[in-house]
C-alpha positions in Angstrom: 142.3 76.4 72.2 139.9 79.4 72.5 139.3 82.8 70.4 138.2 86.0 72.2 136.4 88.0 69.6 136.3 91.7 70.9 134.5 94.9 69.3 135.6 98.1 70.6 134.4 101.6 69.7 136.6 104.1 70.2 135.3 107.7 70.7 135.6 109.8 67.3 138.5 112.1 68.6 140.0 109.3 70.3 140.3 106.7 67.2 144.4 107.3 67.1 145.1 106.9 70.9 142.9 103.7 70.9 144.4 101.9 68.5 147.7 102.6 70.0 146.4 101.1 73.1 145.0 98.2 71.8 148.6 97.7 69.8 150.3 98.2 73.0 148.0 95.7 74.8 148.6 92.7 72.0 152.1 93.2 72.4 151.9 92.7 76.4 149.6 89.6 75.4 152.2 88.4 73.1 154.4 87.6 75.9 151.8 86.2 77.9 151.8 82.3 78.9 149.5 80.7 76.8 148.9 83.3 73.9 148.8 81.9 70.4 147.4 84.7 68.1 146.3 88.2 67.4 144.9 90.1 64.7 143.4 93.7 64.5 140.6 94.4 62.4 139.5 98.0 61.2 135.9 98.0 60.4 135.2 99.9 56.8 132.0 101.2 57.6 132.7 102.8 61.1 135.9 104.1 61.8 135.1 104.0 65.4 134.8 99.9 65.7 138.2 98.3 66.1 137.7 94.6 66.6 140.5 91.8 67.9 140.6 88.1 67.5 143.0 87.1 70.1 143.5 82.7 70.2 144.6 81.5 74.0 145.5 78.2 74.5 142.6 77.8 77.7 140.0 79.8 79.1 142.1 79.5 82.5 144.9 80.8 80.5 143.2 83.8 79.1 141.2 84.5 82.6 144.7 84.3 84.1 146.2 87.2 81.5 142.6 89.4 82.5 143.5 89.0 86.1 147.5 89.8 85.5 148.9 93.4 86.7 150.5 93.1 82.6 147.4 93.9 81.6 146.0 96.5 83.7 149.3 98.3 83.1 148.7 98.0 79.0 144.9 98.7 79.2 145.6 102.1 81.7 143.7 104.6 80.8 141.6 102.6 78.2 137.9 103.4 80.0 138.5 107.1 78.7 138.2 106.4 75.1 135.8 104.0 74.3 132.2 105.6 73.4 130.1 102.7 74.7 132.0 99.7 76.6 133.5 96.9 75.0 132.0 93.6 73.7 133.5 90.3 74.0 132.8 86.4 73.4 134.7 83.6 73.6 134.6 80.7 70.9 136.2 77.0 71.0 138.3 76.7 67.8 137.6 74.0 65.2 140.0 71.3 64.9 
């Protein structure tokens, strides 16, 4: 099983649209093959950095859900309100 740990920061104008997006985009990955977990992190000291821990059961699984037309349908439009481009890294889980 893997975790993808992404850090997004959301334009300041923009915070409210992209963290509907990012809600919109967990629930599309919800129903994904393969998806395990998610949880959304608000960072206290920038309002602007909204952070995901999503758990996949394979990399080939979660490179599968980046390449599906699910997701570019839930992440439309997300280019538009980030303030510097996402940042992401996958991790084995313990155990």
């Amino acid at each position: 099983m893997i975790g993808v740990l992404t850090h997004h920061w959301a334009k300041a104008d923009k915070i409210d649209e992209a963290k509907k997006l990012l809600d919109g985009n967990g629930l599309a990955q919800s129903k994904a093959p393969g998806f395990f977990s998610r949880e959304t992190l608000y960072s206290i000291d920038d309002p602007s950095k909204i952070t995901t821990l999503v758990t996949w059961d394979s990399n080939d699984i979660y490179d599968a859900w980046r390449a599906s037309p699910e997701r570019t349908v839930a992440m439309a439009g997300a280019g538009e309100l980030w303030a510097k481009p996402p940042e992401s890294e996958r991790f084995q889980l313990a155990g």
